[in-house]
DRENFIPA-66768 format. One record per residue: x, y, z negated of N, C-alpha, C in turn; residue in three letters. Coordinates in steps of 0.2 Angstrom, whole numbers, padded with zeros to 4 digits, always signed. Each point is the difference from the previous one (the first is absolute). Example, Ala and Ser with C-alpha at 12.3 -4.5 7.8 and 13.67 -1.06 7.14 Angstrom:
<atoms>
+0066-0028-0039-0004+0006+0000+0004+0006+0000ALA
-0002+0005+0004+0004+0006-0001-0004+0005-0003SER
</atoms>
This chain:
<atoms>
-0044-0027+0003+0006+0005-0001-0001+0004-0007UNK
-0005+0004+0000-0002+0003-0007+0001-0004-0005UNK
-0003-0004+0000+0000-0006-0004+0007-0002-0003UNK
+0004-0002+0004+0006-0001-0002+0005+0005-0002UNK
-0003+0004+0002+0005+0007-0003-0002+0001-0007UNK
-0005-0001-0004-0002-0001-0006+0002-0003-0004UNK
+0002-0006+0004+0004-0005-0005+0007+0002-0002UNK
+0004+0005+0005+0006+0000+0001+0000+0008-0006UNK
-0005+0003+0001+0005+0007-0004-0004+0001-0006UNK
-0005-0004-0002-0004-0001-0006-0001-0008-0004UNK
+0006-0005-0003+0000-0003-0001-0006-0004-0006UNK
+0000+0009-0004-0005-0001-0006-0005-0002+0001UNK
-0004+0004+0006-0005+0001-0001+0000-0007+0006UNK
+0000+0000+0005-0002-0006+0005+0005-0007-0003UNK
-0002-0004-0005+0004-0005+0000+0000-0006+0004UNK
-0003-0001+0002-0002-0006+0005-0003+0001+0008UNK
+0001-0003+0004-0004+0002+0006-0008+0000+0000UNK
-0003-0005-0003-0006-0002-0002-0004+0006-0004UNK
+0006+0001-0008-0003+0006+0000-0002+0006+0001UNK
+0005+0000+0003+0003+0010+0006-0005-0001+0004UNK
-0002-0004+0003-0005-0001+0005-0006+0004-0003UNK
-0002-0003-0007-0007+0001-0003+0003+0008-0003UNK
+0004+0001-0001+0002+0008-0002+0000+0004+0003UNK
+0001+0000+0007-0001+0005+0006-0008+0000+0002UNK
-0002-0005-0001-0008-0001+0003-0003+0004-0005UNK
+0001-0002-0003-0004+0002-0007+0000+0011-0001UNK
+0008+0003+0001+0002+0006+0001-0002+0003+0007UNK
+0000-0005+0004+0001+0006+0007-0006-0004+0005UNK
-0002-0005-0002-0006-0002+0005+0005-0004+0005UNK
-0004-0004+0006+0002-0003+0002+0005+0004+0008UNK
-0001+0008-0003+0004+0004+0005+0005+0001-0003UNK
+0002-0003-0006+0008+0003-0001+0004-0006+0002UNK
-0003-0006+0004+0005-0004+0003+0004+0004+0007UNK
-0006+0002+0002+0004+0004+0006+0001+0009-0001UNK
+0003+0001-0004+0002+0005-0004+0006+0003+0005UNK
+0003+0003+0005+0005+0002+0003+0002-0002+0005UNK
-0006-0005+0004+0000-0004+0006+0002+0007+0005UNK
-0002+0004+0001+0004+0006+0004+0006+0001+0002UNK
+0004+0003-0006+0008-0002+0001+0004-0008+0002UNK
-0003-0002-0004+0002-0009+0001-0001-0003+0006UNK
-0005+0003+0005+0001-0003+0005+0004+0005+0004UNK
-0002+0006+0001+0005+0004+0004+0007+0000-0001UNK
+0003-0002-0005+0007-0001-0003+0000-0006+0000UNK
+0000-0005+0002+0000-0005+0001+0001-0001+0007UNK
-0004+0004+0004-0001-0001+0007+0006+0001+0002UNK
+0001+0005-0002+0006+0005+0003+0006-0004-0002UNK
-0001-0005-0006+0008-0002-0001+0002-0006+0003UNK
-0007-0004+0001-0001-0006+0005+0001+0003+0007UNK
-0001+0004+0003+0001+0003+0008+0010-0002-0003UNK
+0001+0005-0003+0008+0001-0001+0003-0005+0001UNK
-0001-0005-0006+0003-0005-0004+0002-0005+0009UNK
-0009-0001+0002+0003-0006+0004+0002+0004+0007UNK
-0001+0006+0002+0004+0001+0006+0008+0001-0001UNK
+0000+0002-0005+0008+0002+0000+0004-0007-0001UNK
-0002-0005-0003+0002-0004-0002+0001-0005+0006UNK
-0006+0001+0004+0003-0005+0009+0006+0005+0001UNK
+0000+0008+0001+0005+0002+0003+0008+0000-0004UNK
+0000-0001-0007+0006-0001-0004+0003-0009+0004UNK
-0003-0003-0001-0003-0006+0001+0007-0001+0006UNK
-0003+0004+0006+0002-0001+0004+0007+0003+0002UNK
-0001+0006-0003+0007+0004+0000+0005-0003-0005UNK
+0000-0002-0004+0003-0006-0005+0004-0006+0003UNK
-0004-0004+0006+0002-0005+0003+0002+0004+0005UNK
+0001+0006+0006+0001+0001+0004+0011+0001-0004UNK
-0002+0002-0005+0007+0003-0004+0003-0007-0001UNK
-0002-0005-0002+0003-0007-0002+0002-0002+0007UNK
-0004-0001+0005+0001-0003+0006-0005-0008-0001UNK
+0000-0003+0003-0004-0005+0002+0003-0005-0004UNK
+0006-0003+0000+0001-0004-0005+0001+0000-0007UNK
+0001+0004-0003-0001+0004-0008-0007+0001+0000UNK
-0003+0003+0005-0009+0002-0002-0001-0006+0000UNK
+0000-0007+0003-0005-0007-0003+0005-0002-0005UNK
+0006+0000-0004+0002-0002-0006+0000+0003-0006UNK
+0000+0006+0002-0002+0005-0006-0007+0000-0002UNK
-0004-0004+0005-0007+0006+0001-0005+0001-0006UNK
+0002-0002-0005-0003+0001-0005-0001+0006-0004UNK
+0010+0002+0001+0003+0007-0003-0002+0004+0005UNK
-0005+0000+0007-0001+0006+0005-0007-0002-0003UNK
-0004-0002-0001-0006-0002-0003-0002+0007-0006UNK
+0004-0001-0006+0003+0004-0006+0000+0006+0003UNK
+0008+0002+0004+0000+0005-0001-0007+0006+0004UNK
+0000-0004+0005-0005+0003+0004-0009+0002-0002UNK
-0002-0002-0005-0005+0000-0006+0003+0003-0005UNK
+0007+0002-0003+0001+0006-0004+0001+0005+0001UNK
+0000+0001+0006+0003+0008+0005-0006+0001+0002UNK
-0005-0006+0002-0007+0007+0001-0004-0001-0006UNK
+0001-0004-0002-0003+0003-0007+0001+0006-0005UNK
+0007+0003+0000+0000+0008-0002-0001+0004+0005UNK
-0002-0001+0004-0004+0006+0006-0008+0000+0000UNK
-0003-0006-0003-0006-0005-0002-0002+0006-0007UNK
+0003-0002-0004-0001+0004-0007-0001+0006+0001UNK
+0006+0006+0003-0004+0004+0001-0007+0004+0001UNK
-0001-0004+0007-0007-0001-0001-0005-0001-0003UNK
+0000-0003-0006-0004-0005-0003-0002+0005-0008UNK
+0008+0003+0000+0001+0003-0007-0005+0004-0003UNK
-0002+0004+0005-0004+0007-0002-0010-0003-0003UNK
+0001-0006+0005-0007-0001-0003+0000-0006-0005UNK
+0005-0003-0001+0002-0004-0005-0001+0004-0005UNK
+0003+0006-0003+0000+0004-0005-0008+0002-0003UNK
-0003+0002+0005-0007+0003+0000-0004-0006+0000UNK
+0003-0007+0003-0007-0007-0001+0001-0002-0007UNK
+0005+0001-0003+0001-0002-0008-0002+0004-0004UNK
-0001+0007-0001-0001+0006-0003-0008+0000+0001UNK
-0002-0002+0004-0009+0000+0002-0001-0005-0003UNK
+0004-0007+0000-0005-0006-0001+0000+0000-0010UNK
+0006+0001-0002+0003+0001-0007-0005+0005-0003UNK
+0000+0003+0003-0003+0006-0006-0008+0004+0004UNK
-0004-0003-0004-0006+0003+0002+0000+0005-0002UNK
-0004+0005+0007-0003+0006+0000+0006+0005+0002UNK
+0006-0001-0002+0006+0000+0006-0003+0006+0006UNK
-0003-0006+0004-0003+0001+0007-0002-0004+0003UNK
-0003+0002+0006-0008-0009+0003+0006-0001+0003UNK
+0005+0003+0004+0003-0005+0006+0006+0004+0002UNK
+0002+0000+0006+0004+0003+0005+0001+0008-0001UNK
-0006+0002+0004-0001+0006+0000-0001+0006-0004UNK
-0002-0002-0007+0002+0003-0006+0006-0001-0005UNK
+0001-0007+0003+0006-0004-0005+0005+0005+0002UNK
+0003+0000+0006+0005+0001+0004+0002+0009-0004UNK
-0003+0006+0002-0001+0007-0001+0003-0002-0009UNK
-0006-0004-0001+0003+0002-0008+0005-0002-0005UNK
+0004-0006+0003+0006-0004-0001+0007+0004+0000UNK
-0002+0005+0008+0005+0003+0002+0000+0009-0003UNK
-0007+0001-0003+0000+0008-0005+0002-0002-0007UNK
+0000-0008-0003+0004-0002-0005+0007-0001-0001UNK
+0004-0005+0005+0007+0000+0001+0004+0003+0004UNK
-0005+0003+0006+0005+0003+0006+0000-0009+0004UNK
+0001+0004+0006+0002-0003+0006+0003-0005+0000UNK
+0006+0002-0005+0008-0009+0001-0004-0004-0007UNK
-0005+0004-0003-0002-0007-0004-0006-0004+0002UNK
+0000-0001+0005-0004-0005+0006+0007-0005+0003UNK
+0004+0002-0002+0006-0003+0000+0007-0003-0005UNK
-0005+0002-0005+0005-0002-0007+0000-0009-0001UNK
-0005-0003+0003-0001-0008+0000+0003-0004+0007UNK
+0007+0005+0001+0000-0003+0005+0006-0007+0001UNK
+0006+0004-0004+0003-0006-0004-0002-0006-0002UNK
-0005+0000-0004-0002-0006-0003-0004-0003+0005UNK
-0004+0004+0004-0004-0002+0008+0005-0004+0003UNK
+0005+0001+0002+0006-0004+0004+0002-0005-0005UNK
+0002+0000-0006+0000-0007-0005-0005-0005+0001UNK
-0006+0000+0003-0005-0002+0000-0002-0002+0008UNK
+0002+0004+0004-0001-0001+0005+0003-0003+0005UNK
+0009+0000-0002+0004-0002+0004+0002-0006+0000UNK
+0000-0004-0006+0000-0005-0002-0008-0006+0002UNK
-0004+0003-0001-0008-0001+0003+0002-0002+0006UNK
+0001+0005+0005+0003+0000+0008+0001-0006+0002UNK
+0007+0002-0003+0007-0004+0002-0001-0009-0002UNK
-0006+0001-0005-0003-0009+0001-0006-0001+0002UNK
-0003+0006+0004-0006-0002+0001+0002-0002+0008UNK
+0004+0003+0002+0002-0002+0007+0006-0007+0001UNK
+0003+0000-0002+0007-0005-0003-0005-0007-0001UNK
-0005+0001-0006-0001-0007-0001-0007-0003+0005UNK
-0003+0007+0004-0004-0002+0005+0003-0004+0006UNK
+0003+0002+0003+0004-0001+0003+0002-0008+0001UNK
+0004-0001-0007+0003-0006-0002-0005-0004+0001UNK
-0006+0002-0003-0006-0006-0004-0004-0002+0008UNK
+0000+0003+0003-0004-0001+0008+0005-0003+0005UNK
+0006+0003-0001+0006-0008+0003+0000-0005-0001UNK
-0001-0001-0009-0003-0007-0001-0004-0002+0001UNK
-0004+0005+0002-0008-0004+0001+0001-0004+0005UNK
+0001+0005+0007+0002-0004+0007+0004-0005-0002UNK
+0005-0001-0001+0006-0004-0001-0003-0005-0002UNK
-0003-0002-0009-0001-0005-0001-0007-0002-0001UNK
-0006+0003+0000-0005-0003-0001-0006+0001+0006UNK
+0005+0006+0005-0006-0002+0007+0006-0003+0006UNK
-0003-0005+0002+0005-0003+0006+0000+0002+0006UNK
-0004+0006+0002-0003+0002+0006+0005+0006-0002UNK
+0005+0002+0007+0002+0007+0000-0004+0005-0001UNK
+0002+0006-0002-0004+0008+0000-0003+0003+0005UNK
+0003-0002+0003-0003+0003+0008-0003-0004+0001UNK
-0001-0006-0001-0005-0003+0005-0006-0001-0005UNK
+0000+0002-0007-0006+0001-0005-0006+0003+0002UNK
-0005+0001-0001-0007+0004+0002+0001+0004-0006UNK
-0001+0006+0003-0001+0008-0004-0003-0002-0008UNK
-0006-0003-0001-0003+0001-0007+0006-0004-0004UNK
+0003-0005+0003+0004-0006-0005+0006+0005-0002UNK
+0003+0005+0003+0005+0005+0001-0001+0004-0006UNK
-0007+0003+0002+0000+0003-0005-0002+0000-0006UNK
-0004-0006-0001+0000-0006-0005+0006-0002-0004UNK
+0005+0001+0002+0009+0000-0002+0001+0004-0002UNK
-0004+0006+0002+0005+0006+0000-0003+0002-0007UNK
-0006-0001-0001-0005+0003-0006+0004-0005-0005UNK
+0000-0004+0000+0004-0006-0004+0006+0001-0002UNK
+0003+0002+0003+0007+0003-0001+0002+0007-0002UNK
-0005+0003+0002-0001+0007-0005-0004-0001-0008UNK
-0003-0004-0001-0003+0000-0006+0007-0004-0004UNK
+0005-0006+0002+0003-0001-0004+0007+0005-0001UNK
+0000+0004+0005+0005+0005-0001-0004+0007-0005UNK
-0005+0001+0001+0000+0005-0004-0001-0004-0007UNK
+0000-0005-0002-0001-0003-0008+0008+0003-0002UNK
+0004-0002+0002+0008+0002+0002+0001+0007-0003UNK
-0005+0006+0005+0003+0005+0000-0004+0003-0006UNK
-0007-0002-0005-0003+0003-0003+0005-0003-0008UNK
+0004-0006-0001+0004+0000-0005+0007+0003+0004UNK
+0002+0002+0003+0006+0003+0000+0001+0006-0003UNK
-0008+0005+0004-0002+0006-0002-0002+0003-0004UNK
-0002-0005-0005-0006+0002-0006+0004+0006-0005UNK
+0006-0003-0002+0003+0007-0006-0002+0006+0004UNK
+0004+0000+0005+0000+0008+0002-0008+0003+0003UNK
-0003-0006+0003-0007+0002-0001-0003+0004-0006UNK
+0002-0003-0007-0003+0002-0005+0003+0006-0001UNK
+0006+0003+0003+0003+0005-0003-0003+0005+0003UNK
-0002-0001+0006-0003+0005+0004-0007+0002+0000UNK
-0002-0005-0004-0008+0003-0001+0000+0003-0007UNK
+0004-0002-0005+0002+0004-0007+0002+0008+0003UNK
+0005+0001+0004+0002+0006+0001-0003+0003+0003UNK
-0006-0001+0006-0003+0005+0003-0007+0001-0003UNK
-0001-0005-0006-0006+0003-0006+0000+0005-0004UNK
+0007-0001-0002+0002+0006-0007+0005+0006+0001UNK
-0002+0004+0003+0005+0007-0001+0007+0000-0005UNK
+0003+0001+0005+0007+0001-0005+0003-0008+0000UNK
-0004-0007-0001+0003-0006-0003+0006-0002+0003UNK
+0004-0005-0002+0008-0003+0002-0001-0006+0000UNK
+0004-0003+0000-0001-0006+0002+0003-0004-0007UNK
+0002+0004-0004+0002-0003-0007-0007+0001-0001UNK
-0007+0004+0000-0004-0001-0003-0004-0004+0000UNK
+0001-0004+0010-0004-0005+0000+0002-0006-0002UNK
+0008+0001-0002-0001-0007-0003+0002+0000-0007UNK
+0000+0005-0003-0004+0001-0007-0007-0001-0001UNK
-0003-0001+0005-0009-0001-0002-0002-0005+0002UNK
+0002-0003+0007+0000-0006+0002+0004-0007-0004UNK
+0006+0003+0001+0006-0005-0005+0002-0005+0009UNK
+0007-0002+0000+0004-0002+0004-0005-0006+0005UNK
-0002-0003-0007-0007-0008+0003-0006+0004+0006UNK
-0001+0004-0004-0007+0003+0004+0001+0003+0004UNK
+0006+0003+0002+0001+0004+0006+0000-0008+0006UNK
+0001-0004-0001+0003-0006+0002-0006-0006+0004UNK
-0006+0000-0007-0003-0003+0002-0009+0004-0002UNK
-0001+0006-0002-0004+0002+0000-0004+0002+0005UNK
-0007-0005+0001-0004+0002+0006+0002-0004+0004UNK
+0008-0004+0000+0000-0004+0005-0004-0006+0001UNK
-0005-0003-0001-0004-0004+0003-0004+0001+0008UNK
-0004+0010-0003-0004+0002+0002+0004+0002+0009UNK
+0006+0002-0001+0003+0004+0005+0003-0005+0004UNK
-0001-0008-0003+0004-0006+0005-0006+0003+0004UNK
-0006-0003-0002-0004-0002+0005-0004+0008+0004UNK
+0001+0006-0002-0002+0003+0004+0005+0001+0004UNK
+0007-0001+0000+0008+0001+0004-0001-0006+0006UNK
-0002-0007-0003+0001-0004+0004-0007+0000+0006UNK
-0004+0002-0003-0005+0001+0005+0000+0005+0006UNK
+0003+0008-0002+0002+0004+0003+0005-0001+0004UNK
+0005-0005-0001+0006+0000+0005+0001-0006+0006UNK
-0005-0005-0004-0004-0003+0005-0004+0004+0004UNK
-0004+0004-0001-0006+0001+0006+0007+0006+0002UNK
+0003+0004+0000+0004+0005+0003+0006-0005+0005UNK
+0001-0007-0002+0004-0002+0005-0005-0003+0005UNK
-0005-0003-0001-0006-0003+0005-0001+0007+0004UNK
-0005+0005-0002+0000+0005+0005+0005+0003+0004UNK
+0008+0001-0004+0006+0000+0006+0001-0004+0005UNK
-0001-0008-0005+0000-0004+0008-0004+0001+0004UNK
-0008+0001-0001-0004+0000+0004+0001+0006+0006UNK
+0005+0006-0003+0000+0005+0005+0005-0002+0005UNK
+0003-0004-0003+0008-0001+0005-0001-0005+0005UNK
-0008-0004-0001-0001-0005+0004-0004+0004+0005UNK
-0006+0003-0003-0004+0006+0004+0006+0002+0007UNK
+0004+0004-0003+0005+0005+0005+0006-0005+0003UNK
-0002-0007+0000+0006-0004+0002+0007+0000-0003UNK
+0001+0002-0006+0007+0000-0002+0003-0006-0003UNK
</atoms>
C-alpha cells in the first residue's frame, strides 16, 4: 500500500514499480513498506465491518421494497444500490484514518503511526480536515463498491450456472469458497480500474495541505490520474477482495447463513 501510494502522488521521483521498489528500500529500509499499517488496518476494519453489514441489510431492505418479483428481475439494481448506500456510511468510517494513513506513509518523519499521526494532523487542519478527502473518498469508493459486489455476485452465478454442474448447496464448503475467492479476485480487478482516478486524487489531497484537485491533475496530468500505479493496485485490489469475500463466506458458512 505504501508502495503504491508513491507511485500515485510522486510521479517524478517513483517512475516505475521496479524502480519505486528499489527507492523506497534504498530511503526508508525495508520498514517503509509497512509505513501506516496502524491506521490502514483499523480503517479499513471498520469500513469492511460497515461496507458488508450494511450492505446484506440495504440488500434486503431494497428487495423487501421491490417485492419478490421485481427483487429477482431487477436484482442487479438491488445489488448496486444496496453497496452504494452502505458504502457512504462505509467511508465515514474509514475517512479519518485514510487521511492520517496517507500523511504517515507520503511524508517521512511526519509521524511513526496512528498515535502520533492522529493529534498532529488534527493541531494542523482541525478536525473536519480529517474530512476534507471525503468527496473524492466516495468518488473512489462508491463506484469501487457498487462493482465489487454487482460483478461478485454476477461472476459466482456463472460459476455455478456454467462451469460447476453440481448445485451450490450440494458443493463441499472449500469448493464454495474456492468460488468465492475466485470471484472476488475477478471482481476487485473490476473495482481497482473503475477506481483508480479518484484513488489518485485522494492520496494527492490528503498529502499536500491546501491542494485541489486542479492541482492533481496539473501534476499527474488526465493519463496518470487514470492509469498511474495501476498495475501495482490491480493486484494488491484483487488479492484483497478475494481474501475479504473468502473470509465473508467463510463466516457465513461458520454461523449457517
Amino acid at each position: 500500500m505504501n508502495a503504491c501510494l508513491k507511485f500515485q502522488i510522486d510521479p517524478a521521483k517513483y517512475k516505475s514499480i521496479s524502480s519505486g521498489f528499489g527507492v523506497l528500500l534504498k530511503e526508508q529500509g525495508f520498514r517503509g513498506f509497512f509505513r501506516g499499517w496502524v491506521p490502514t488496518l483499523l480503517g479499513y476494519s471498520a469500513q469492511g465491518a460497515c461496507k458488508f453489514g450494511f450492505y446484506e441489510f440495504f440488500k434486503k431492505y431494497y428487495s423487501d421494497i421491490a417485492g419478490p418479483e421485481y427483487a429477482a428481475k431487477y436484482k442487479t439494481l438491488i445489488y448496486l444500490a444496496g453497496s452504494a448506500s452502505a458504502e457512504v456510511i462505509a467511508d465515514v468510517a474509514l475517512c479519518p484514518f485514510e487521511a492520517v494513513k496517507v500523511r504517515v506513509q507520503t511524508q517521512p518523519g511526519f509521524a511513526r503511526g496512528l498515535s502520533d499521526g492522529l493529534p498532529r494532523f488534527v493541531k494542523s487542519e482541525g478536525a473536519l480536515g480529517l474530512y476534507k478527502g471525503i468527496v473524492p473518498l466516495w468518488g473512489r469508493q462508491i463506484p469501487y463498491t457498487m462493482m465489487k459486489f454487482a460483478s461478485f455476485e454476477t461472476v459466482v452465478e456463472m460459476v455455478y450456472k456454467y462451469a460447476i454442474p453440481t448445485p451450490k448447496d450440494q458443493c463441499s464448503n472449500p469448493l464454495q469458497l474456492g468460488v468465492s475467492f475466485a470471484g472476488g479476485y475477478i471482481a476487485g480487478v473490476f473495482c481497482a480500474i473503475v477506481s483508480h482516478p479518484a484513488d489518485n486524487l485522494v492520496s494527492f489531497l490528503n498529502n499536500a495541505k491546501g491542494a485541489t484537485v486542479g492541482d492533481a491533475v496539473k501534476k499527474l496530468g488526465v493519463w496518470g490520474l487514470f492509469t498511474r500505479g495501476l498495475p501495482l493496485r490491480i493486484v494488491m485490489i484483487g488479492t484483497l477482495t478475494g481474501a475479504q469475500w473468502g473470509i465473508y463466506d467463510a463466516f457465513k458458512v461458520m454461523v449457517g447463513l
